[in-house]
N, CA, C and O atoms as a MOPAC input file, in Angstrom:
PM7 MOZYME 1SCF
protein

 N    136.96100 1   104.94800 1    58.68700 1
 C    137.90600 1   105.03400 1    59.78100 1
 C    138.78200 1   103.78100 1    59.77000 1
 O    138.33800 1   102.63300 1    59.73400 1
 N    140.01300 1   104.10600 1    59.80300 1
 C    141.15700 1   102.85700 1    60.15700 1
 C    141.24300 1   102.50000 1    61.43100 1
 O    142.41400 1   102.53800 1    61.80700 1
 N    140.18000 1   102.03000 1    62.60300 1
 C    140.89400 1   101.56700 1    63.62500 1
 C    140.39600 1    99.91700 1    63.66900 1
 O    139.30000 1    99.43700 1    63.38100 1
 N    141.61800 1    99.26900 1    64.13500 1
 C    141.54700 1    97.98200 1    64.20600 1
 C    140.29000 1    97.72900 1    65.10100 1
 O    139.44300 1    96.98800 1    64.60300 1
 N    140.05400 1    98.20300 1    66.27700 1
 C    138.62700 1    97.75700 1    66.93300 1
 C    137.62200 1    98.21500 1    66.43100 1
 O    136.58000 1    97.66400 1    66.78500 1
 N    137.51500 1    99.28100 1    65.51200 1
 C    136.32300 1    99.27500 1    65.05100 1
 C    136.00400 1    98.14800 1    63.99500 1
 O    134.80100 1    98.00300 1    63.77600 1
 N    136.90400 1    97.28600 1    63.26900 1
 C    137.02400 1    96.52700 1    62.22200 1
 C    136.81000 1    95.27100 1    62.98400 1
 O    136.69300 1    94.40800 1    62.11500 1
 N    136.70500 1    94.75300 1    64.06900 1
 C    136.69600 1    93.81000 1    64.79100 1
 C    135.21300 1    94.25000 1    64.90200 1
 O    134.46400 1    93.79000 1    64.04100 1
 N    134.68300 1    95.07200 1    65.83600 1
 C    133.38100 1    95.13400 1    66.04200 1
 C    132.76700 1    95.02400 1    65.13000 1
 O    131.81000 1    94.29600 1    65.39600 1
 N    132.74500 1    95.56800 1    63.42600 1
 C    131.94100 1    95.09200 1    62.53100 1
 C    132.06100 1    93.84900 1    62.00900 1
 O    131.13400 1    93.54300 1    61.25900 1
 N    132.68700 1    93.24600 1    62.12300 1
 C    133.21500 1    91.70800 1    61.77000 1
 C    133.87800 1    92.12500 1    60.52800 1
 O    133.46600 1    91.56800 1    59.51100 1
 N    134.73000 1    92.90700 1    60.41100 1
 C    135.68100 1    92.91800 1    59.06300 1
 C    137.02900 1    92.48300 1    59.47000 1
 O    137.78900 1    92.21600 1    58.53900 1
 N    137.53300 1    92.34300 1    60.80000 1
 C    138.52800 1    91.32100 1    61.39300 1
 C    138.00400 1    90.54700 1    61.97100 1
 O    137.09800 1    90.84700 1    62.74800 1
 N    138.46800 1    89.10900 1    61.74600 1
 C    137.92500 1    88.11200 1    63.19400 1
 C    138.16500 1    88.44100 1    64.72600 1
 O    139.12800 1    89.20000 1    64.83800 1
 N    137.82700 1    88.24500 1    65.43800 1
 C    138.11100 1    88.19600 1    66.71900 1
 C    137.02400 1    87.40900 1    68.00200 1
 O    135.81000 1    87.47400 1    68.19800 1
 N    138.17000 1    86.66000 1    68.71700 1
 C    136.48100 1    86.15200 1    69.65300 1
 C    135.98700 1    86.70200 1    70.56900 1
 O    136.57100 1    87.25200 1    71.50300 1
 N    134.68000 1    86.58700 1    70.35600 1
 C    134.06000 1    87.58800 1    70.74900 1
 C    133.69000 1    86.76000 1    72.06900 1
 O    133.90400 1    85.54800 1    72.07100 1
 N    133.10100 1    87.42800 1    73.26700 1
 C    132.93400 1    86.95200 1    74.55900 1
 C    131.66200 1    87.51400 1    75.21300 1
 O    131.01200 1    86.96900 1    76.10600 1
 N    131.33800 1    89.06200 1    74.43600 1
 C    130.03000 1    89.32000 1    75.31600 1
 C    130.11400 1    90.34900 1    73.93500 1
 O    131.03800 1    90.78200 1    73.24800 1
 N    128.46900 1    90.50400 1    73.92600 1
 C    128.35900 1    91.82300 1    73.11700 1
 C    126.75700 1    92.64400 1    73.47700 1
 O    125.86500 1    91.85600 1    73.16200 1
 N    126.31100 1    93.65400 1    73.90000 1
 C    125.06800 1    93.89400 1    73.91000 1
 C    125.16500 1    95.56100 1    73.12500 1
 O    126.21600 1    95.94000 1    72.60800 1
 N    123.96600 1    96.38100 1    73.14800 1
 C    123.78000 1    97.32600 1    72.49200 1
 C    124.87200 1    98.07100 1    72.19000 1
 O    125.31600 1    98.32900 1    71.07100 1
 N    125.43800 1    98.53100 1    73.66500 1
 C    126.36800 1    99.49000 1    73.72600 1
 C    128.57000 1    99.29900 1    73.42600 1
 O    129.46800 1   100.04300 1    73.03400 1
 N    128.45500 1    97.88500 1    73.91000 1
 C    129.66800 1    97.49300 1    74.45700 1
 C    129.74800 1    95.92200 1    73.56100 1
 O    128.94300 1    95.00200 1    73.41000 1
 N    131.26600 1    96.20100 1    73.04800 1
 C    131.55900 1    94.74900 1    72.93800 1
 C    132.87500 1    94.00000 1    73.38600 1
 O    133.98400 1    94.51200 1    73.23200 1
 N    132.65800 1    92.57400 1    74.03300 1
 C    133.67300 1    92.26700 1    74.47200 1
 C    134.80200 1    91.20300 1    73.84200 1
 O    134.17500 1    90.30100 1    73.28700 1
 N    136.26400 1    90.98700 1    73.72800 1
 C    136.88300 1    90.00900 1    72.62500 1
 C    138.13800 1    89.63700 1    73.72300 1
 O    138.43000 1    90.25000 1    74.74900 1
 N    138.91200 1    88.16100 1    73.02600 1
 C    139.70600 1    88.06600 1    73.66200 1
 C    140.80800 1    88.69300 1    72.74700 1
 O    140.89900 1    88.88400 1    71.53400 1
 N    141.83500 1    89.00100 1    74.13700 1
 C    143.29300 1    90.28000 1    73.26000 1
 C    144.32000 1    88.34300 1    72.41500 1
 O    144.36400 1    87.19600 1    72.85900 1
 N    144.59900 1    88.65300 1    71.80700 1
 C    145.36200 1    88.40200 1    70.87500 1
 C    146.96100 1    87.45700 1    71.40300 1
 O    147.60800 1    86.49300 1    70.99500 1
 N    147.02900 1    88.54800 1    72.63500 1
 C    148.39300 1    88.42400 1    72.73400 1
 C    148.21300 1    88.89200 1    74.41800 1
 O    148.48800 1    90.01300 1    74.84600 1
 N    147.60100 1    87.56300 1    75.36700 1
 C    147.43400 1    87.12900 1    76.27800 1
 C    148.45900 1    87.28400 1    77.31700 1
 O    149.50100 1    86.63200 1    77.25800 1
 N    148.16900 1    88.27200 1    78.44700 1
 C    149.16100 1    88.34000 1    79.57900 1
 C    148.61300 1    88.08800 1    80.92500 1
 O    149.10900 1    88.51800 1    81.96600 1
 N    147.13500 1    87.07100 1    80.79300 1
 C    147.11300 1    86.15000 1    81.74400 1
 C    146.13100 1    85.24700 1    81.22500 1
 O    145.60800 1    85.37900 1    80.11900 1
 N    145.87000 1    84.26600 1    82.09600 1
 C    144.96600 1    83.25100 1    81.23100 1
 C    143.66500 1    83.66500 1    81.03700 1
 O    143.09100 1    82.86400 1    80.29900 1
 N    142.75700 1    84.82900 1    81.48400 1
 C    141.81800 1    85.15200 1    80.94200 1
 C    142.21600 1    87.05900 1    80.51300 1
 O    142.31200 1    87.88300 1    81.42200 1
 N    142.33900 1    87.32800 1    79.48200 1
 C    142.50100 1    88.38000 1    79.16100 1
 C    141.56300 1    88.74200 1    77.72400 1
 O    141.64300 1    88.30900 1    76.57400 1
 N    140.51800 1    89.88700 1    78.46700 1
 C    139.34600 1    90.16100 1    77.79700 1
 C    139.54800 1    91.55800 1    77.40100 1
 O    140.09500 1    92.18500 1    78.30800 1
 N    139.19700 1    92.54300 1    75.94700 1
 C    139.32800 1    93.73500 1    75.80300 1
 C    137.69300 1    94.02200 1    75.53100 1
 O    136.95300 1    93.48500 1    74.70600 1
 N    137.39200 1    95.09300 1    76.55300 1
 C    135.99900 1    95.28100 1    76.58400 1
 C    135.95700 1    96.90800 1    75.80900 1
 O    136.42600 1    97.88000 1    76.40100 1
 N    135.40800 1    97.00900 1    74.59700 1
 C    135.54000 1    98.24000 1    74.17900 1
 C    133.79200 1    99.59500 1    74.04400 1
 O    132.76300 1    98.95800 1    74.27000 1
 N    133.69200 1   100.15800 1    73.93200 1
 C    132.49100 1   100.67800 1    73.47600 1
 C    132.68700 1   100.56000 1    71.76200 1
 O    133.65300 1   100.63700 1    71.00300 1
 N    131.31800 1   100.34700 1    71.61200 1
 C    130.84600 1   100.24900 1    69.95000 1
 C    131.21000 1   101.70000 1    69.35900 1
 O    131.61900 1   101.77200 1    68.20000 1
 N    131.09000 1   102.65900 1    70.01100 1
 C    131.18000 1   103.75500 1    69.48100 1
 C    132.20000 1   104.33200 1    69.55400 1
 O    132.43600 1   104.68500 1    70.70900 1
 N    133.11000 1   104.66500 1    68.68000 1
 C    134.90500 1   104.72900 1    68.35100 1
 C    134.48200 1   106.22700 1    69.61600 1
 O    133.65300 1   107.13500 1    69.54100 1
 N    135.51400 1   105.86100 1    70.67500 1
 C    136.54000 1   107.12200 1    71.40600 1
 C    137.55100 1   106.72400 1    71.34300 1
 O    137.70800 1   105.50400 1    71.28700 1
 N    138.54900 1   107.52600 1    71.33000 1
 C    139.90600 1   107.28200 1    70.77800 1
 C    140.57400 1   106.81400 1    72.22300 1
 O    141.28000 1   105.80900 1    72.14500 1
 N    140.46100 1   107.31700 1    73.30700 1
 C    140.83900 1   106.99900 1    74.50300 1
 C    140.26500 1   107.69100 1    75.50800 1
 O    139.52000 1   108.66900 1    75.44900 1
 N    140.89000 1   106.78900 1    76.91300 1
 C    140.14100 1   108.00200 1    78.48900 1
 C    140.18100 1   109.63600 1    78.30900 1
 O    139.47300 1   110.34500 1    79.02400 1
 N    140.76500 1   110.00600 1    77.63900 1
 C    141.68700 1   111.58200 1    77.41700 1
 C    139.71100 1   112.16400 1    76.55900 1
 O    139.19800 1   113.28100 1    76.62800 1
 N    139.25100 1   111.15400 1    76.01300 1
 C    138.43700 1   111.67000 1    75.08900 1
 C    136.76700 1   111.57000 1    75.82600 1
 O    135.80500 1   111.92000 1    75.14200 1
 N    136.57700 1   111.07700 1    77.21800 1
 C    135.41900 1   110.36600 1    77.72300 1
 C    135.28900 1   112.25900 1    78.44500 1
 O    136.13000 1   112.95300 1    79.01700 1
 N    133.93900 1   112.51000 1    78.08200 1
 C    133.48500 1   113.60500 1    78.25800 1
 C    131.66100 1   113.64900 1    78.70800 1
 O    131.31800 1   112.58800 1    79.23000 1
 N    131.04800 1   114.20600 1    78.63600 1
 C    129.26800 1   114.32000 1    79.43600 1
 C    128.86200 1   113.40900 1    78.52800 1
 O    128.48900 1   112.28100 1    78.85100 1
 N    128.91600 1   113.93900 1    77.04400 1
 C    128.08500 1   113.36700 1    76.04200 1
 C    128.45000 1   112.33400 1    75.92900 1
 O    127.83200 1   111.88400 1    74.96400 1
 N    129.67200 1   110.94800 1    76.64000 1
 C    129.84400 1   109.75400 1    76.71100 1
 C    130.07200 1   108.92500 1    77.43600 1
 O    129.97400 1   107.69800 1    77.42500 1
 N    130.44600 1   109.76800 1    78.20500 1
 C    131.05400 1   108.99700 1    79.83400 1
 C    129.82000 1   107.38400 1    80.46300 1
 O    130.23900 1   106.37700 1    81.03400 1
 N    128.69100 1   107.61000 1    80.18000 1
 C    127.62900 1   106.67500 1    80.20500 1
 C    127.74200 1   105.67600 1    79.91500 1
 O    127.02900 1   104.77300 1    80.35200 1
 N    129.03900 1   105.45800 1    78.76100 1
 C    129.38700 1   103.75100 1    77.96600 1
 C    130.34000 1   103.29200 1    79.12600 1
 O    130.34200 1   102.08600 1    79.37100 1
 N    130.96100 1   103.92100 1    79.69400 1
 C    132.05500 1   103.48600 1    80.80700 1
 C    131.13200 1   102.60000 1    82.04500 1
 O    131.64000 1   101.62100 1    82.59100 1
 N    129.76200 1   103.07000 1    82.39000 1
 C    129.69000 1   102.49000 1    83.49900 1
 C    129.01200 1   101.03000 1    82.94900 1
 O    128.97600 1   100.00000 1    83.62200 1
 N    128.38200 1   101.21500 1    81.29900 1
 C    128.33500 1    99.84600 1    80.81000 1
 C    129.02000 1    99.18000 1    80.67800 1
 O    128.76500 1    97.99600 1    80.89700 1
 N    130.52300 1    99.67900 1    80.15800 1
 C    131.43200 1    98.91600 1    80.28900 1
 C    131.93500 1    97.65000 1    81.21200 1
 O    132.33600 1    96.54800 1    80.83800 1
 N    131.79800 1    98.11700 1    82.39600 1
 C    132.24400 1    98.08400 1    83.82100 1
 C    131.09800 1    96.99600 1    84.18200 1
 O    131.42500 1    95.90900 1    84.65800 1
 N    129.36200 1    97.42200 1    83.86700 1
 C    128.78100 1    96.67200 1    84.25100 1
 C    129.00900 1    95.24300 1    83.13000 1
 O    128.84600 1    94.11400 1    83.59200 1
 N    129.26000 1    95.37100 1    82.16200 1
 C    129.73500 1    94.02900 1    81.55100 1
 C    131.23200 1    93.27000 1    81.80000 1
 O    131.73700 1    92.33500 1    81.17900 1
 N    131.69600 1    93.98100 1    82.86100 1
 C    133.03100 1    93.05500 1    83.12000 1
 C    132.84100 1    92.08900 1    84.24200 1
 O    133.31500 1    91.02700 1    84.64400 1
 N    131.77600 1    93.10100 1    84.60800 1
 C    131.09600 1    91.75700 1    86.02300 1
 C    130.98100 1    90.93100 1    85.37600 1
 O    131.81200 1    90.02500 1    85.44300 1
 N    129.56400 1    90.83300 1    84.16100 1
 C    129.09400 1    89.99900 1    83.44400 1
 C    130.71500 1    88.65500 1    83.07600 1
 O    131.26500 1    87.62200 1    83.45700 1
 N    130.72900 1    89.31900 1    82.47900 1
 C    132.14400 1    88.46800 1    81.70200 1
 C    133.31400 1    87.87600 1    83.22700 1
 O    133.72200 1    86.71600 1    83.17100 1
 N    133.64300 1    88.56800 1    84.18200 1
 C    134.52100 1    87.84300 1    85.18300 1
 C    133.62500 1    86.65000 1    85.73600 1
 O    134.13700 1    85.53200 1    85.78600 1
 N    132.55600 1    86.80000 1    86.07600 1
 C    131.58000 1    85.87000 1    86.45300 1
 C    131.17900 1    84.70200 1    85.37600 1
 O    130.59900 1    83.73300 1    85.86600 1
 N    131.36900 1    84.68800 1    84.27600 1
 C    131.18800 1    83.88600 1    83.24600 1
 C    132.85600 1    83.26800 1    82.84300 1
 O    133.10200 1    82.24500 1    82.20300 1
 N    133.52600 1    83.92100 1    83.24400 1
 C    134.77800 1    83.30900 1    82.91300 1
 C    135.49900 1    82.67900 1    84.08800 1
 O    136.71300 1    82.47400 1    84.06400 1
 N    134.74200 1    82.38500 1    85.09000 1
 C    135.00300 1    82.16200 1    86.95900 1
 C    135.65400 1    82.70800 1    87.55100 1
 O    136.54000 1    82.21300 1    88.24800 1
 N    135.39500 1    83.90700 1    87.44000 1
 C    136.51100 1    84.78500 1    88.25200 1
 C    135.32200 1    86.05800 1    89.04300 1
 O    135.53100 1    87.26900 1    88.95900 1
 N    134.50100 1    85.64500 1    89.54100 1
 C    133.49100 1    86.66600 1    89.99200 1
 C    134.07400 1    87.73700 1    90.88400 1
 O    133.59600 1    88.86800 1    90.96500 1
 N    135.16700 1    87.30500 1    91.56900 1
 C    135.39200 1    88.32200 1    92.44700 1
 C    137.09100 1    88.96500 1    92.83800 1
 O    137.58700 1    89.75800 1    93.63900 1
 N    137.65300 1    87.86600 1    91.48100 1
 C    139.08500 1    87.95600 1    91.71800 1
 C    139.69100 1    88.39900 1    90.46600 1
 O    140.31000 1    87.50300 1    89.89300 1
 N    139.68400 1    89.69300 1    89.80300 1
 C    139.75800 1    90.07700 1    88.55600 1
 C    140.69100 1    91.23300 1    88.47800 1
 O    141.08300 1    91.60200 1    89.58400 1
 N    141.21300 1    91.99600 1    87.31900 1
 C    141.93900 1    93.14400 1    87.44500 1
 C    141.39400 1    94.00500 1    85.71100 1
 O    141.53500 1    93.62200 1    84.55000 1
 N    140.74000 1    95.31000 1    86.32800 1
 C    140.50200 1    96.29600 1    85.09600 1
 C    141.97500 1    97.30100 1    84.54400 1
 O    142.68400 1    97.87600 1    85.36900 1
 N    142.16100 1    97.34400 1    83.47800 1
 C    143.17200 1    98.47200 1    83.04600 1
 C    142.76600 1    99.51800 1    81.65300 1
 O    142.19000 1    99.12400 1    80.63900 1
 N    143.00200 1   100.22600 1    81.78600 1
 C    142.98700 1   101.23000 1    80.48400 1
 C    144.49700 1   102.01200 1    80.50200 1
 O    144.99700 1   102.58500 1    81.47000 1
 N    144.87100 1   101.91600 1    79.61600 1
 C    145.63800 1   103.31100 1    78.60900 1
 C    145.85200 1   104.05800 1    78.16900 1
 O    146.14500 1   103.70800 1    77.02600 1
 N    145.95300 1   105.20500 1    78.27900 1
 C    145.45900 1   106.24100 1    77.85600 1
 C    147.16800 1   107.01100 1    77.08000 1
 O    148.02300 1   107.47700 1    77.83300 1
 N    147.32000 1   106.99400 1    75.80400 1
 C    148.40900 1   107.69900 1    75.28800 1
 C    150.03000 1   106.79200 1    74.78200 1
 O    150.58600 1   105.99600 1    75.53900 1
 N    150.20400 1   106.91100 1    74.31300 1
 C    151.83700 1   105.99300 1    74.02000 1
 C    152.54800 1   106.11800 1    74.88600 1
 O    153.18000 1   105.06200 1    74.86100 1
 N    153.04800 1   106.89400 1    75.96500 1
 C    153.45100 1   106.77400 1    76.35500 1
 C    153.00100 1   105.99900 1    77.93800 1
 O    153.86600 1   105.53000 1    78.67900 1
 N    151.73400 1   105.97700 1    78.22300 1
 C    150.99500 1   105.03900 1    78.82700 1
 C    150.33100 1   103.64200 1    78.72300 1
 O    149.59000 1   102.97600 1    79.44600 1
 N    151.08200 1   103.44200 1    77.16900 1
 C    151.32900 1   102.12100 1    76.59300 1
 C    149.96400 1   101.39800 1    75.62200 1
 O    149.64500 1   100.24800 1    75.32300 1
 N    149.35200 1   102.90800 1    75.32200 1
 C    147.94800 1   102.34700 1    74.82400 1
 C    148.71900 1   102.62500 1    72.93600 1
 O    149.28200 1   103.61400 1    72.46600 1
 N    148.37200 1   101.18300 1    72.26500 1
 C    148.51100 1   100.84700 1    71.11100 1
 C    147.61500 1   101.51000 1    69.93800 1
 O    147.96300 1   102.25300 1    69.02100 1
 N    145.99400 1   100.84900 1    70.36900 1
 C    145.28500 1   101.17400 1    69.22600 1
 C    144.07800 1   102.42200 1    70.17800 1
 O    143.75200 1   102.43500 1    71.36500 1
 N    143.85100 1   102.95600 1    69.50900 1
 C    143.18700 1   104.22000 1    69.81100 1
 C    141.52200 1   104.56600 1    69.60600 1
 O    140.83200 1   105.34200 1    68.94400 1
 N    141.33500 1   103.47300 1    70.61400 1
 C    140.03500 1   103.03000 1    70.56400 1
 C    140.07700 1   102.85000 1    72.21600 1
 O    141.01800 1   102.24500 1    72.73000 1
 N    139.09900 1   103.36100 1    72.94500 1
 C    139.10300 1   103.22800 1    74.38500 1
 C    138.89600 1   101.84800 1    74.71100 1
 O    137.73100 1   101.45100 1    74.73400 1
 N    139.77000 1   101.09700 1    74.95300 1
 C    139.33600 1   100.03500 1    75.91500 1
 C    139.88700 1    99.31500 1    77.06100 1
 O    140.94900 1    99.74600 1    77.51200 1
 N    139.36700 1    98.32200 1    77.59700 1
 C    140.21100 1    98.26900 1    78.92200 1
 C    139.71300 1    96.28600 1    79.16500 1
 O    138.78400 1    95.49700 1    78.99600 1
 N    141.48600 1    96.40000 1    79.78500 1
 C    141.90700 1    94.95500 1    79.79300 1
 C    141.24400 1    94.36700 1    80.85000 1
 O    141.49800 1    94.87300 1    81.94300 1
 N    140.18100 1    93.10500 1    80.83900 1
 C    140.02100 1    92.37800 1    82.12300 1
 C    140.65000 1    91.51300 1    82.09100 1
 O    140.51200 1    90.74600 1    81.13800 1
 N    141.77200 1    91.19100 1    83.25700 1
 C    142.89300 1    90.12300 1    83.74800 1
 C    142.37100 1    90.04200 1    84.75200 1
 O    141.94000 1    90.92100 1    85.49800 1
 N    142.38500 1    87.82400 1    84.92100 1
 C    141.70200 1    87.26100 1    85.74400 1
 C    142.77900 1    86.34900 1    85.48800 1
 O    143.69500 1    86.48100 1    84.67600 1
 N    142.47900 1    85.09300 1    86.54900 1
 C    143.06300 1    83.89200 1    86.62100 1
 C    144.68500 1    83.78300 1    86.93600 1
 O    145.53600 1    83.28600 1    86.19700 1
 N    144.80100 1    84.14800 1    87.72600 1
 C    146.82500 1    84.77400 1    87.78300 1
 C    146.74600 1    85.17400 1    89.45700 1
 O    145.60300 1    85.52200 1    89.75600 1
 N    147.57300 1    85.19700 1    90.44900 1
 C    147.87600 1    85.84700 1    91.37300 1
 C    148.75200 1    86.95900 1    90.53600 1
 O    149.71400 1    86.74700 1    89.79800 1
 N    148.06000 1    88.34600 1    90.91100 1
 C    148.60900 1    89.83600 1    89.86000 1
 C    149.76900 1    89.92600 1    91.34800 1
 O    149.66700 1    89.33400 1    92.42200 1
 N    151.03000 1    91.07800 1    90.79000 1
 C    151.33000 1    91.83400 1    91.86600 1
 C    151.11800 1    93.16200 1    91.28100 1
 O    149.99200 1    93.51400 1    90.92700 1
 N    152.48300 1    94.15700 1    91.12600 1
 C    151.96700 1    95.69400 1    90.59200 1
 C    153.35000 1    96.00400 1    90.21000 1
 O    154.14800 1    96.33000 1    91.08900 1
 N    153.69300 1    95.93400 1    89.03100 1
 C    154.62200 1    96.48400 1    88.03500 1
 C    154.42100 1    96.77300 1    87.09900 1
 O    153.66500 1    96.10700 1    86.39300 1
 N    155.09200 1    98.05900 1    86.60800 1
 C    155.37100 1    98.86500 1    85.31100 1
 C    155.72300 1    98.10200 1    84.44700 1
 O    155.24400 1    98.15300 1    83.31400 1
 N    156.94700 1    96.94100 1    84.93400 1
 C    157.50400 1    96.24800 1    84.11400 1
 C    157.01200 1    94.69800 1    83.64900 1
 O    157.61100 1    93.96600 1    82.86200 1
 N    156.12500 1    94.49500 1    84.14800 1
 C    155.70200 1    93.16500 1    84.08500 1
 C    154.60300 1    93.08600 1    83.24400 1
 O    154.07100 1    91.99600 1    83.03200 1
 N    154.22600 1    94.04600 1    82.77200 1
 C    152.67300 1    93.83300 1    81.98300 1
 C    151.65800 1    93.54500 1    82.84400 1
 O    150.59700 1    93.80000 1    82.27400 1
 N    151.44700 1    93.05600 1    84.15700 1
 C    150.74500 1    93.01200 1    84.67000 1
 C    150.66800 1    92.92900 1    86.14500 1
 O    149.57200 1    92.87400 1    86.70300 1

């Protein structure tokens, strides 16, 4: 398979890594749109939200429970922001489900702002 996060999760790209346990691993994005910006993905390639169904939906709430983990380790226990993508035209790049934790920033809410 050609997807860039799966090549990160096996260590065949670098990337830093920030949390990793059975199910879920976590890295920092590349190309930072606040000062803590974490991509928390499942180990197991879904291409996106469009694809989270019975037989997987279960990695999502690990997900979620490791962003606590990680906002709380990165000091942001209670002041954080989750995102996912779902499709190009919803601005998702690589096609691997994952979702952005942005911390450290007063956020507001624009389309246009990235964040």
């Amino acid at each position: 398979m050609d997807c860039l996060f799966c090549k990160i999760i096996a260590g065949e790209i670098p990337g830093t890594k920030v949390y990793e346990d059975e199910d879920v691993y976590a890295f920092r994005d590349i190309n930072p749109i606040a000062p803590v910006h974490v991509l928390i993905v499942p180990k197991k390639h879904i291409s996106g939200a469009s694809e989270i169904n019975s037989d997987n939906s279960a990695v999502v709430a690990k997900i979620f429970e490791a962003a606590a983990k990680i906002a709380r380790a990165e000091g942001y226990p209670d002041s954080f922001r989750i995102v996912t993508n779902c499709g190009e035209d919803a601005g998702q790049t690589v096609h691997h489900l994952h979702f952005h934790l942005l911390a450290g920033v007063k956020m507001g809410w624009s389309a246009n702002t990235g964040i």
